[in-house]
C-alpha positions in Angstrom: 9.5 -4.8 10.1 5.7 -6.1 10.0 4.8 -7.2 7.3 2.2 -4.3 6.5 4.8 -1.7 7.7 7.3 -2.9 5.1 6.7 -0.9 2.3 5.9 2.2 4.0 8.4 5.5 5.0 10.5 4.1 7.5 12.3 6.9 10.1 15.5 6.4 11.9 14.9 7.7 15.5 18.1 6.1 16.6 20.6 8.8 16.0 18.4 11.2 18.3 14.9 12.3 18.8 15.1 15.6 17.2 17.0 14.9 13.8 14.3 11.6 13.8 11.5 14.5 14.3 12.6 16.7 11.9 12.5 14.0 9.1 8.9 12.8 10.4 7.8 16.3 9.7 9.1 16.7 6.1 7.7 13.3 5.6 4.3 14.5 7.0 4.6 18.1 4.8 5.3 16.0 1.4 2.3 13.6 1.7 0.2 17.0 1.9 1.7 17.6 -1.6 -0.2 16.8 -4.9 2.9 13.7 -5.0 2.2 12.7 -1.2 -1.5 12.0 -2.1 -0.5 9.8 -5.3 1.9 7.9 -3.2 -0.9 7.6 -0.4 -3.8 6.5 -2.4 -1.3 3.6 -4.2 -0.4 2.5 -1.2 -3.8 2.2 -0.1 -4.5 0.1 -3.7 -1.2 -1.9 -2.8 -3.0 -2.7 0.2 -6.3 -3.1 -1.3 -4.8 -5.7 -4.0 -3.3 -7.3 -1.2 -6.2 -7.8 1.1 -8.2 -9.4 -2.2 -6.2 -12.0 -2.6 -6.9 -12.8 1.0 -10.0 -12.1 1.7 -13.2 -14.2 1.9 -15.4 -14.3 -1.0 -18.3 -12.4 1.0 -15.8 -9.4 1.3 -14.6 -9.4 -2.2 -17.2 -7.1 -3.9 -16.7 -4.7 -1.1 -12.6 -4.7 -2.0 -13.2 -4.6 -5.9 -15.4 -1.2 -5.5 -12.6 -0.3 -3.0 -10.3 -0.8 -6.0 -11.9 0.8 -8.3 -12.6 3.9 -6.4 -9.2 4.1 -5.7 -8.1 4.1 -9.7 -10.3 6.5 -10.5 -9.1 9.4 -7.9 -5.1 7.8 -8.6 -6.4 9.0 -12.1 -7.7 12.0 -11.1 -4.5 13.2 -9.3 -2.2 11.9 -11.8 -4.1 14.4 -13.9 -4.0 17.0 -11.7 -0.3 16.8 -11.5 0.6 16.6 -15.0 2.1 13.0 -14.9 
């Protein structure tokens, strides 16, 4: 896999198109859930740490408020979901 594709949901068309469907959709219903979001938004840090380490220094403020705006709502739905 890519290298950005790697740690996401990966789904197995090859033993046919409609069992490969059918767990796309339950993947696509659970990141609607309060637990789908968390996972989302720290991918999207994941990805955010990620790209500051490689990014030029003209871009860095841009990716730290990134970050930061991405704790703050992980924080928020960790609290909204009790964990």
């Amino acid at each position: 896999m890519p290298f950005r594709l790697e740690p996401r949901q990966y789904i197995d068309f090859t033993h046919g198109v409609d069992a490969g469907l059918a767990r796309l959709r339950e993947h696509v219903r659970w990141r609607a859930t309060p637990e789908g979001v968390l996972h989302t938004l720290q991918e999207r840090l994941e990805d955010a740490q990620r790209d500051l380490v490689r990014s030029e220094e003209v871009d860095k403020p841009r990716i730290k408020e990134e970050i930061a705006a991405l704790e703050a709502k992980i924080g928020e739905q960790q609290r909204s979901i009790g964990k």
